[in-house]
C-alpha positions as CSV (number, residue, x, y, z in Angstrom):
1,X,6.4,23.0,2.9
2,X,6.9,19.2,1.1
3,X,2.9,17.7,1.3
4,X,2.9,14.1,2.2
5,X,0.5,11.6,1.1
6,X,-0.9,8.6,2.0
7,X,-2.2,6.3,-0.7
8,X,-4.2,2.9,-0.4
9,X,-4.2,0.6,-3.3
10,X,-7.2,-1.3,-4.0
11,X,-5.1,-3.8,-5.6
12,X,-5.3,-5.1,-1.8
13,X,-9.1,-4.1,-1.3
14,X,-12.3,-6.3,-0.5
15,X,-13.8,-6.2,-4.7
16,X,-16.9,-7.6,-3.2
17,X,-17.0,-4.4,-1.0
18,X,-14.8,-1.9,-3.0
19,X,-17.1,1.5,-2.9
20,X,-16.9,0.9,1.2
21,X,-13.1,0.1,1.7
22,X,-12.5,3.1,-0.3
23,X,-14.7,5.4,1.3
24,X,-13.5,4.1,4.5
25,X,-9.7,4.4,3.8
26,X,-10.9,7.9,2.9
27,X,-13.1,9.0,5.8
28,X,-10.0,7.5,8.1
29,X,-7.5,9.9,6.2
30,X,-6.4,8.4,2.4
31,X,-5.1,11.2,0.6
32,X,-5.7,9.2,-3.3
33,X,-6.9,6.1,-4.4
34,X,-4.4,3.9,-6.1
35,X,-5.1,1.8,-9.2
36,X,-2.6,-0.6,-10.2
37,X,-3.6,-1.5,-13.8
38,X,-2.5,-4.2,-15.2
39,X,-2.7,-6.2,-18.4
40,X,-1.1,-9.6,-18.5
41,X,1.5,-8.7,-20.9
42,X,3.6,-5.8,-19.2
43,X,3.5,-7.6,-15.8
44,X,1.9,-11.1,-14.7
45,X,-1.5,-10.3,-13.8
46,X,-4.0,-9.0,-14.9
47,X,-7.0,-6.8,-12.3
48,X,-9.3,-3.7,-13.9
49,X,-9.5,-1.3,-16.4
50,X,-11.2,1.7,-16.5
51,X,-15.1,0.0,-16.3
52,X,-14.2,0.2,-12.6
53,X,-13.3,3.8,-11.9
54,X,-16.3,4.5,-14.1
55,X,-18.8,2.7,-11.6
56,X,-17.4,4.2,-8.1
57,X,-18.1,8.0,-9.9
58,X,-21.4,6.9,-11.2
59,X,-22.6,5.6,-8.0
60,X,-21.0,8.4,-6.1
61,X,-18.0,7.2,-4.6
62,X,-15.5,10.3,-4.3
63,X,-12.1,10.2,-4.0
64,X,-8.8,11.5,-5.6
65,X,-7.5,8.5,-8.4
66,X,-3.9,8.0,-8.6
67,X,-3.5,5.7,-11.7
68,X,-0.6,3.4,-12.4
69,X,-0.7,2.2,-16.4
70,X,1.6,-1.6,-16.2
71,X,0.3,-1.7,-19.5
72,X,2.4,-2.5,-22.9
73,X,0.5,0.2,-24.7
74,X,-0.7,3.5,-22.6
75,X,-1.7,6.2,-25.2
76,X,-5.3,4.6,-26.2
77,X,-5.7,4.0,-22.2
78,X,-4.7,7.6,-21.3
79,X,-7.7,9.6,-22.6
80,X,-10.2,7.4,-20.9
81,X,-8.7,7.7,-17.6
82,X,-8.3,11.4,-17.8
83,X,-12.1,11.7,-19.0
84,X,-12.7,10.5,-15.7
85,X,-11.0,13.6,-14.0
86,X,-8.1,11.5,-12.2
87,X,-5.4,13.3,-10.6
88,X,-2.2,12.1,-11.5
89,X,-1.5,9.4,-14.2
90,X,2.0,7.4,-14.4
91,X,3.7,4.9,-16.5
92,X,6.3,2.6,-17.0
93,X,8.9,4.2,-19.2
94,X,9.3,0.6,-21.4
95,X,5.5,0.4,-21.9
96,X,5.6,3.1,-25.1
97,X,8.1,4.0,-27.9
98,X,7.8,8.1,-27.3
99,X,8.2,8.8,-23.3
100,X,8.2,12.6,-23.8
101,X,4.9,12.4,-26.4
102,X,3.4,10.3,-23.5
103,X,4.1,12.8,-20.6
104,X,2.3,15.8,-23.1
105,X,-0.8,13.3,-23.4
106,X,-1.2,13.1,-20.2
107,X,-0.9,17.0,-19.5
108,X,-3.3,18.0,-22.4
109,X,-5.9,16.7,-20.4
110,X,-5.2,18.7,-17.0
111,X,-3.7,15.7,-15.5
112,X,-0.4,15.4,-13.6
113,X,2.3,13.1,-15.2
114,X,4.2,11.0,-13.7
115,X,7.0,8.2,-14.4
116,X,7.2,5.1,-12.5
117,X,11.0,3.2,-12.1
118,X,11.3,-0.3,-11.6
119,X,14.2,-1.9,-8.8
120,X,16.4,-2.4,-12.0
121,X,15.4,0.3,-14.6
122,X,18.0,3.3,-14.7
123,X,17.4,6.3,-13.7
124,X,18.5,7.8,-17.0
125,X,15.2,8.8,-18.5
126,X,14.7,11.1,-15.6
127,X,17.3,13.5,-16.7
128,X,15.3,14.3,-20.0
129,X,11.8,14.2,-19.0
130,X,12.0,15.6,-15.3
131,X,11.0,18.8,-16.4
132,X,7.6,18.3,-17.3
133,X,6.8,15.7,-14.6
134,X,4.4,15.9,-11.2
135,X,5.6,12.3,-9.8
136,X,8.6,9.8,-10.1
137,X,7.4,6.6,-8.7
138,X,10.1,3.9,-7.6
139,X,9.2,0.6,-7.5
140,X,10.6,-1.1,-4.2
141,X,9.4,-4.8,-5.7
142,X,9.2,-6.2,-9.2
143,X,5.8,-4.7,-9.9
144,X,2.8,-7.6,-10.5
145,X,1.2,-8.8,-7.3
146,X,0.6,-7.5,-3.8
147,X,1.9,-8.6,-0.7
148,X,5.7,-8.6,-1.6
149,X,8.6,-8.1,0.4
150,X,10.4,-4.8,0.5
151,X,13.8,-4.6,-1.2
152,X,15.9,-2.4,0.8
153,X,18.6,-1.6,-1.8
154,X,15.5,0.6,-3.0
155,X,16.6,3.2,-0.7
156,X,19.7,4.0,-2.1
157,X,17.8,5.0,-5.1
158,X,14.9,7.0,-3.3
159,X,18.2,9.0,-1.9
160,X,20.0,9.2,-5.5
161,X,16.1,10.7,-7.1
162,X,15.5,13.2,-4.2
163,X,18.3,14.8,-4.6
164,X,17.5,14.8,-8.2
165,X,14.4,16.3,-7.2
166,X,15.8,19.0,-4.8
167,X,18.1,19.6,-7.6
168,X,15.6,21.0,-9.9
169,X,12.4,21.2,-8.9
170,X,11.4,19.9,-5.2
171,X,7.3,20.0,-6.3
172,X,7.6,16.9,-8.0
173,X,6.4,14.4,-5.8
174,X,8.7,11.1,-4.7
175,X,6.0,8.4,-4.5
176,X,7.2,4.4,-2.9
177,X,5.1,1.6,-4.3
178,X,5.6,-1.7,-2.7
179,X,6.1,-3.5,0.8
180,X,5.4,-0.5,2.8
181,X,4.4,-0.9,6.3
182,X,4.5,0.9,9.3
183,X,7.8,-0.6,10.3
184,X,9.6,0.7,7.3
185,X,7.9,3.9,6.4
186,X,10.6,5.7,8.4
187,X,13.3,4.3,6.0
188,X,11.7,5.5,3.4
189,X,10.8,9.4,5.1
190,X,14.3,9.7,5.8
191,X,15.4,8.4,2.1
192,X,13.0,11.2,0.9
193,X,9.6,9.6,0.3
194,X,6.6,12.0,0.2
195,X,4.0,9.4,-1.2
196,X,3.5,5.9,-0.2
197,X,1.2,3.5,-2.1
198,X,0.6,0.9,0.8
199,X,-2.0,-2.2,-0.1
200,X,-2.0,-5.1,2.1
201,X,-1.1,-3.2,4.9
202,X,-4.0,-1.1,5.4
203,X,-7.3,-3.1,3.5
204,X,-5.4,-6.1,4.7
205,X,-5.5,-5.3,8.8
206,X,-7.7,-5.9,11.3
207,X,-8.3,-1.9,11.5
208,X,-7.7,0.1,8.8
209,X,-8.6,3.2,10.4
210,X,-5.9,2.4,13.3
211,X,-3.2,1.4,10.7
212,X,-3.8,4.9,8.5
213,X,-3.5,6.7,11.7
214,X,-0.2,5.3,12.9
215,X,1.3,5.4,9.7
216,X,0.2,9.6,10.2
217,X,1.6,9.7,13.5
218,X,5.1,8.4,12.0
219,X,4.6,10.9,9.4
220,X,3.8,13.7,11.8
221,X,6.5,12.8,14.3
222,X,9.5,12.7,11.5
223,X,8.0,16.4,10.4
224,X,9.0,17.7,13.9
């Protein structure tokens, strides 16, 4: 049976407060943490590097990291996430010269690989590499900031990449990154989502523990 996961990103999070929003989101369900890193030079912003993930394990804040590299150079950042026993690690396909060398960095270190897709990036890369990866993440905004709206032509390529999936190996997990809520995540179920990185709509409401539990009890329903 296809697992289904529910992922926060503390791009959206209190940074004042972080250990507690994520062992919050946690306790109330979160399946991994999210880290959207970002340098200023792949994408327009620039939030945390590794330093960060490093403290929450130090002071004993446990969780399951999902990292996403919007970085112009990910080999030298690769090692020092995995060092830090994350569980899957994805990239933009632009951001290095050798996508396949990339995918069997990330492996040598017991982490899952994954690729991440922007609105307007072919799907092309997929057709070499989907054999050695854990995750294909589509972007459903131009990655960068939070709080974006969703682009709905997205789904036509979530449908187009699970049957990709289905095709060869339906393990790989079909993770959504940007402008989910709960009013949408049923688009994106039926277009064959299994994994949806949601920011502002959970550390962002009034309850986050009422928010993650709706957004189960979609997930739950469509499974029946």
């Amino acid at each position: 049976m296809k697992q289904f996961f529910i992922v926060p990103s503390i791009l959206s999070a209190n940074f004042s407060n972080l250990g507690h929003d994520i062992k919050s989101v946690i306790k109330y369900g979160a399946d991994l943490i999210h880290f959207d890193i970002m340098d200023n030079h792949y994408v327009n912003n620039l939030t945390f590097g590794p330093v960060v993930l490093q403290s929450l394990k130090k002071n004993g804040v446990e969780f399951n990291a999902d990292i996403h590299l919007m970085t112009h150079k990910v080999d030298n950042l690769i090692p020092i996430f995995a060092k830090q026993k994350v569980s899957f690690i994805t990239f933009h396909p632009e951001s290095t010269f050798h996508i396949d060398s990339t995918i069997s960095l990330i492996k040598s270190f017991g982490c899952k690989a994954g690729i991440a897709i922007n609105p307007a990036t072919s799907l092309s890369c997929l057709e070499y590499t989907i054999d050695k990866l854990d995750l294909i993440l589509i972007m459903s905004v131009n990655p960068g900031f939070g709080k974006q709206k969703f682009l709905t032509y997205i789904l036509k390529k979530i449908e187009k990449v699970r049957k990709l999936i289905d095709s060869y190996n339906n393990n790989i997990v079909l993770q959504v990154d940007g402008g989910i809520k709960k009013d949408n995540i049923l688009n994106l179920l039926n277009a064959g989502a299994n994994s949806f990185v949601i920011g502002s709509e959970i550390f962002c409401s009034k309850n986050c523990k009422s928010t993650i539990l709706k957004i189960k009890n979609i997930i739950n329903k469509f499974l029946k």
